[in-house]
N, C-alpha and C positions, 0 to 999 in steps of 0.2 A: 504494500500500500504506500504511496507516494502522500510525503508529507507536504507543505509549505514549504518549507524550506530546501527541498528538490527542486524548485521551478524556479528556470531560467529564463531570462530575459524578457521580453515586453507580451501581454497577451498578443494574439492572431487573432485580427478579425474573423470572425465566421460568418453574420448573416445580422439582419438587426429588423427591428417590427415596428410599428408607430412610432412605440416612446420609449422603447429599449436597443441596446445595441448587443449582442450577442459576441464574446471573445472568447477565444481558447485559449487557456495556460497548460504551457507543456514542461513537459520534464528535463532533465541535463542531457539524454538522448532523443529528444525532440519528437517525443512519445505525447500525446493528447493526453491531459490529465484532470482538470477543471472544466467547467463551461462557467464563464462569469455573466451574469445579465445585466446590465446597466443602466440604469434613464441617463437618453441622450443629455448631453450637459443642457443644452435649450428645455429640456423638462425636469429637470431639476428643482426649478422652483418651484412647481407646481404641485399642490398639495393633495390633489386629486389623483394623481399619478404616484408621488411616494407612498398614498395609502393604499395606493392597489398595489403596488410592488410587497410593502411590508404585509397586504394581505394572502399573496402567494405564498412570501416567505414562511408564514404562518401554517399554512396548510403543507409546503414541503416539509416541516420540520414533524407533520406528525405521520408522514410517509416511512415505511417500514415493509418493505416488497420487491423483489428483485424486478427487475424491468422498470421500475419509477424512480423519478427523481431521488435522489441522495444527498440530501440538505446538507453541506458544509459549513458554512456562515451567511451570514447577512448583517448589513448595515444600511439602516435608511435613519439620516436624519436631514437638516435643514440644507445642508452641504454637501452628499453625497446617497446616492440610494445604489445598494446594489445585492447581489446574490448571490452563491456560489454551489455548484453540486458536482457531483463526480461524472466525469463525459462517461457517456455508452459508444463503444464502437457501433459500425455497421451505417447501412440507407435508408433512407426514409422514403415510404413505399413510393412515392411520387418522383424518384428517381430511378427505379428499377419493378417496383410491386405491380405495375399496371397491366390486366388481362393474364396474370402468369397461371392463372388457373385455380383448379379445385385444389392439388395440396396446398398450393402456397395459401389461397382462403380458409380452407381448416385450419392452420396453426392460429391466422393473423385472427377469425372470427372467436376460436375459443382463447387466445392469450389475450386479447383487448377484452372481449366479457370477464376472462376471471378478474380481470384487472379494473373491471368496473365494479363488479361483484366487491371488491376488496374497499372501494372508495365509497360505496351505497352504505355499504352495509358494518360497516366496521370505520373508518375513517367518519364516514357521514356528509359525504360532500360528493359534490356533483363537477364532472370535469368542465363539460359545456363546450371545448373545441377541440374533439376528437376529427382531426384530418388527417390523409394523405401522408402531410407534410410534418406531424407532430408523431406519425407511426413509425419508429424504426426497428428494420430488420438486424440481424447480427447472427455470424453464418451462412449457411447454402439454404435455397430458399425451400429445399425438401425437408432442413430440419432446423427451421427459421425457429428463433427466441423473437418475442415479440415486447418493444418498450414501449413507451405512453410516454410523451413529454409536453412541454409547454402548458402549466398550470394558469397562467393570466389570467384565464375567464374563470376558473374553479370559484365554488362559496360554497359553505358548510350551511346546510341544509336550516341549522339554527338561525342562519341569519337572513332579513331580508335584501340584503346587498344583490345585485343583478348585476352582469354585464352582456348589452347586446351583442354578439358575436358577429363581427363582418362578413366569417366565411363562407365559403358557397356549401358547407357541409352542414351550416345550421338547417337546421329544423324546420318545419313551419312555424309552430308558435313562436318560435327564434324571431323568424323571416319579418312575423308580423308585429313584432313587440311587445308580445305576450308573455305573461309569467310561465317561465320555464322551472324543468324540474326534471327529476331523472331519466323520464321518457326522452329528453332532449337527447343524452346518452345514448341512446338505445339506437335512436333515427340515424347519429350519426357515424357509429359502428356498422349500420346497413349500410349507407354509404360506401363508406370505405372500401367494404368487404364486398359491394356490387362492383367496385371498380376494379379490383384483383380477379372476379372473374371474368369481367366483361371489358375490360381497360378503360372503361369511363361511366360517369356518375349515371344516375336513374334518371329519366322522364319521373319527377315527381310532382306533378300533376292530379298523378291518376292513383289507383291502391292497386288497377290489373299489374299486374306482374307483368314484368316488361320479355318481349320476343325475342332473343336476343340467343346465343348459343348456350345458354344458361339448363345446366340440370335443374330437372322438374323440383326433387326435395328442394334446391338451392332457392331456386323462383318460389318456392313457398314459403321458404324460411325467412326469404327477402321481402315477401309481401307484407308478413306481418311486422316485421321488424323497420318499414317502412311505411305502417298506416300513420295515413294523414292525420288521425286522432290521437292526440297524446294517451288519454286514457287506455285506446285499445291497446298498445303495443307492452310486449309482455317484460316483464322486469328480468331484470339481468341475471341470474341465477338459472330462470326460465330459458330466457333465451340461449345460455351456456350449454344446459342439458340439451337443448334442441338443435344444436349445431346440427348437420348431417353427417356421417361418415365418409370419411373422402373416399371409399369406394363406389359414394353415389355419382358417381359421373354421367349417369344415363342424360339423354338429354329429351326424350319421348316429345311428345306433340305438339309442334312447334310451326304456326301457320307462316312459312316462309324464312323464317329467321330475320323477318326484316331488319336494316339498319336502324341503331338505337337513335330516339328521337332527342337530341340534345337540345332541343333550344328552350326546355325549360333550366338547365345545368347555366345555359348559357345567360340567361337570365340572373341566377342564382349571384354567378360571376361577376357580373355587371354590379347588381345591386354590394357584394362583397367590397 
């Protein structure tokens, strides 16, 4: 385990968000070791923004899960806000996970539900922007580890704190600015796990199960885990046990396999 005192030289930029800027700290053999999250200095004084950082902070620290964040430090005060956790190797499905299929959907659908299962139900909080781009793989994608990152939107269930989520993986209720809640989770692990089979997001629009080369269990698993109704969609524990087996690959009745109708995704995008 690489201490503080291991790391060399200036962080590496890696990627940055609205109001944060994302660097890596690496080690004396230029090994990744930290991920630091920062409010860009222009938000720094902004009070709205150190209280959301110090509210991630919060919820990493009572994270205790292999695959999620690993709360190192934090400091947010008038002068400086920022965060620190232990980097995860590996890609994040949005560079590599797209249409790779039924196995690589079985690890990513049952490791993201146990891993919700774990934040419902025992942490008590709700992640709120499970995407693409916050999934990462570690390994060969036949025997993919699946992490969960990027807490920003998260809030403990106790509290009424909201954050509207820009991304195109939100929800409906998300979409429309309605009080969210663990369903939000749910809708947007379908997501995801539609795009690993099908290499892009759902026509959700509709609750019909989309045409697409998708096996039959899959397209079922997907409908429910994608009804427009927050209420109907089934809680994560549910939806874990209902994963399908990856030897369901049949793909049975399928009128045409027509091309998947993106322009509600593209929509999503736009408003994101």
């Amino acid at each position: 385990m690489t201490d503080r005192e291991d790391l060399v030289g200036e962080p590496c930029h890696y990627g940055q968000g609205s109001i944060c800027d994302i660097l890596i700290e690496q080690d004396r053999h230029g090994m990744p070791c930290f991920v630091l999250k920062r409010l860009k200095p222009e938000c720094t004084g902004n009070t709205v923004y150190r209280r959301a950082l110090a509210r991630e902070a919060s919820i990493l620290a009572l994270l205790d899960r292999p695959g999620l964040p690993h709360l190192v430090a934090a400091d947010v005060d008038a002068e400086q806000a920022w965060l620190r956790y232990r980097w995860r190797p590996g890609h994040s499905i949005a560079m590599y996970g797209r249409g790779a299929g039924v196995g690589l959907a079985h690890s990513v659908a049952r490791g993201l539900l146990g891993h919700v299962c774990y934040l419902h139900n025992e942490v008590r909080c709700v992640h709120g922007d499970i995407a693409a781009s916050n999934v990462v793989l570690s390994c060969s994608p036949s025997s993919a580890k699946v992490s969960l990152l990027d807490f920003g939107n998260a809030w403990r269930l106790a509290s009424p704190w909201r954050r509207r989520p820009q991304s195109a993986y939100r929800a409906p209720e998300q979409a429309a600015g309605k009080t969210w809640s663990r369903p939000a989770d749910i809708f947007q692990v379908g997501v995801v796990v539609h795009e690993v089979l099908a290499g892009a997001r759902p026509d959700t629009r509709s609750n019909t199960p989309p045409e697409t080369p998708i096996p039959v269990r899959w397209r079922q698993w997907l409908s429910m885990m994608l009804d427009p109704v927050a209420e109907n969609r089934p809680d994560a524990q549910t939806a874990h046990d209902l994963v399908p087996n990856m030897r369901d690959h049949t793909h049975g009745p399928c009128v045409g396999h027509r091309p998947l109708n993106m322009a509600a995704s593209g929509q999503m995008e736009a408003a994101g």
